[in-house]
N, C-alpha and C positions, 0 to 999 in steps of 0.2 A: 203030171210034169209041169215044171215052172219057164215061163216063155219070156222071153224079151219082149213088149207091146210095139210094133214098129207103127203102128198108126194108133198112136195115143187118144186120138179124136175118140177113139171105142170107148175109152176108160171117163170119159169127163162125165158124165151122167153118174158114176161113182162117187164121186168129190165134189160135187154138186153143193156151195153152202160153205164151204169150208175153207175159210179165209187163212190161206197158208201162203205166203209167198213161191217155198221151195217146192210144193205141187206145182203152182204155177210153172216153173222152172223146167220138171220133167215132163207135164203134159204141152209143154212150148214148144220141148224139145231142142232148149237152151243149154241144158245141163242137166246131167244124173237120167235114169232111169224108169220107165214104168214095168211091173213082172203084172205077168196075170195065168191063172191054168186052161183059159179057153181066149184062144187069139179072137174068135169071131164073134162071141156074145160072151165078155167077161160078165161075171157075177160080183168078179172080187179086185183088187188091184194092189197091188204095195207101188209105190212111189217112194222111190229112194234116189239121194243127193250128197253125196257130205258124206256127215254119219248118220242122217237121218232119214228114217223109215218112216212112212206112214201107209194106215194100212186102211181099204175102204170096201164098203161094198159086205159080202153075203162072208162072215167069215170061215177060214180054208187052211187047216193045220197044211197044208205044205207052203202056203206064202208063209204065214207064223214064223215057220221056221228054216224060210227062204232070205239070207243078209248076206253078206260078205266078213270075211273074217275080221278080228279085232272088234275094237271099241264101235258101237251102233246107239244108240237113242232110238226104240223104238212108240210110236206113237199111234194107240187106237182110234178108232173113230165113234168106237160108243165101250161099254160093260162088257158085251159079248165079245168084241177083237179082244180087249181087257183081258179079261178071264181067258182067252186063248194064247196071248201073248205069255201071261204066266204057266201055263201047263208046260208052254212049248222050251220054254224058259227059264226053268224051275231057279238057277241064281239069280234070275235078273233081277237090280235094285230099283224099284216103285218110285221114283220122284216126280215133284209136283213142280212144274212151271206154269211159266204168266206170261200170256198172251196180250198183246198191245196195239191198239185202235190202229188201225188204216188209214185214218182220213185226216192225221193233224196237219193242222196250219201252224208254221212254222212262222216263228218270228226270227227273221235274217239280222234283225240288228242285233238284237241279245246274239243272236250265235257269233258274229263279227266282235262283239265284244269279249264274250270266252275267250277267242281264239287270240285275242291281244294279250291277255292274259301269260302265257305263255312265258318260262322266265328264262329271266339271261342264260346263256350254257346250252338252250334247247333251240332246235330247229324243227319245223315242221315242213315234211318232205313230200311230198306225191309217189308210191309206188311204180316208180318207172322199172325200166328193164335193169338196171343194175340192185335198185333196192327190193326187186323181184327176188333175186339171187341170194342176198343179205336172209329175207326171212325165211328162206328154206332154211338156212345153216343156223337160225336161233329158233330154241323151243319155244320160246313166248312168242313167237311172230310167224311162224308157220303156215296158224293157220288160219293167216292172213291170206294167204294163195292156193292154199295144198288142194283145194276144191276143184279147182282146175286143172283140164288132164295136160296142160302144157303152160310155157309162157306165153306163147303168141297170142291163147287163145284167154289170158288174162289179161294182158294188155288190151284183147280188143274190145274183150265185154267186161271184164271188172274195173273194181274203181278202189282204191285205198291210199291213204295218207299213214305216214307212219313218224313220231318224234324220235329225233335220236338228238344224240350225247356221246362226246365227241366219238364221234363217228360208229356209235350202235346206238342202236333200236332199243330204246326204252318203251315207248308205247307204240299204240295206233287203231286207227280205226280201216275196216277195211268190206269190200261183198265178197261175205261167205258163198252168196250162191247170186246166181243173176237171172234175173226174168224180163220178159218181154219192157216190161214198164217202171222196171227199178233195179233196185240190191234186198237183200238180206243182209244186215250188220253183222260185222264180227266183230268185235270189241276187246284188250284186253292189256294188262301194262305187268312191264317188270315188277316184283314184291317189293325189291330194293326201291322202286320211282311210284310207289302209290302213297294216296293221300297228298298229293299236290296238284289234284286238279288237271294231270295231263291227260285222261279217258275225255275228263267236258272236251278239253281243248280239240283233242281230235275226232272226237265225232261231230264237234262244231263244224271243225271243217271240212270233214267229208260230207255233212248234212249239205253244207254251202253248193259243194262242188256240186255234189246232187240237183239240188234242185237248180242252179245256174244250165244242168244241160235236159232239164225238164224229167227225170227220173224221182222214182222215189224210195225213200229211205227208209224200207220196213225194219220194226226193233219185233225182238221176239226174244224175253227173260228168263234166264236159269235160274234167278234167284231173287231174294229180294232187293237186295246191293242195284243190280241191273236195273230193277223198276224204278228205282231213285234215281239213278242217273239217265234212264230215258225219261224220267217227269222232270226233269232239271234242263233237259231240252226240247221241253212242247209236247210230250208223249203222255197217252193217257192211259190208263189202266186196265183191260177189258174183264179177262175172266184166268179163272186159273185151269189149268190140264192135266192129266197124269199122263206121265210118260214113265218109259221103261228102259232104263240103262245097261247094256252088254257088253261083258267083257270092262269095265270101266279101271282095273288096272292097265289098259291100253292107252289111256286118255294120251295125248299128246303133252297136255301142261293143263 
């Protein structure tokens, strides 16, 4: 049987190494989930956030095929999760992301300059409690917040900037997931508002905001697009991953 971990502290000796923000996030106890099939001496652990699974430790066909319904990104931790992930999961689509250094030093001017950038017609806003509201009610901007099981409890620990025009949400930058010591970016712009530079502009400024209150701004790449524009703000490149996509006519946008 599959258990809620109430004292996560059991599971860190599983994820040992494994530079993830959104673990951080569940075994913080910040946000999202740990499962495991033995509360006292896990072997195994999923770590789940978001849409994101991650799976550690000795692997265990009933975490495999322990998620919550809809769209998941699931994430092994070596061959062996891998190869169980697929048996458990026989449609799941194989895609390859890119993982992105931890430790950049951020140059504040260049990002102050991006953000000047910015052209006539657009505004760059802070997710407050009203533009909280806004990106529930737009698909592009969702999932800017959706992470969070309420608003009170986005406003108190997330952080997002969003561009609108006049008066919606064309782009934005935003924390998918929150941890002790940062965000997780969320990133993503209307089709109609791409190719003018408004993704640099807002994650300029939400990088800004970030480090002005001593957090930091982990990027984590779906694609290649993303690693271009995390190297176009200080971010470096590390390794690539294979992860596992469920249910992916779910996606949100």
């Amino acid at each position: 049987m599959v258990y809620e971990l109430e004292d996560t502290a059991k599971a860190e000796r599983l994820f040992a190494g494994w530079q993830e923000t959104m673990i951080d996030s569940c075994l913080q106890k910040i946000m999202g989930k740990v499962y495991v099939t033995d509360m006292e001496q896990p072997a195994s652990a999923l770590a789940f956030v978001g849409c994101f699974g991650f799976f550690a430790g000795e692997p265990d066909r009933e975490l495999a095929e322990c998620k919550p319904d809809g769209f998941a990104i699931l994430v092994p931790q070596n061959e062996q999760w891998a190869k169980l992930i697929e048996k458990s999961h026989p449609d799941a689509k194989k895609v390859t992301r890119y993982a992105i250094k931890k430790d950049t030093r951020f140059d504040t001017d260049l990002l102050k300059q991006n953000i000047r950038m910015l052209p006539d017609g657009y505004e760059l806003r802070d997710i407050d409690s009203e533009f909280y509201d806004k990106c529930l009610k737009n698909q592009m901007a969702v999932d800017f917040v959706s992470s969070f099981e309420n608003k009170e409890k986005f406003l108190s620990d997330g952080r997002g900037v969003v561009i609108v025009r006049d008066g919606e949400i064309v782009s934005g930058a935003s924390s998918y997931t929150r941890y002790r010591e940062g965000i997780e970016i969320e990133v993503d712009t209307a089709e109609s508002e791409r190719r003018k530079g408004l993704a640099l502009i807002a994650c300029s400024g939400l990088i800004v905001r970030c480090l002005d209150e001593g957090l930091y701004p982990s990027w984590d790449a779906m694609n290649l697009g993303s690693v271009h524009l995390a190297e176009k703000l200080g971010y470096e490149f590390d390794h690539e991953y294979v992860a596992y996509e469920i249910d992916p006519d779910e996606k949100t946008h």
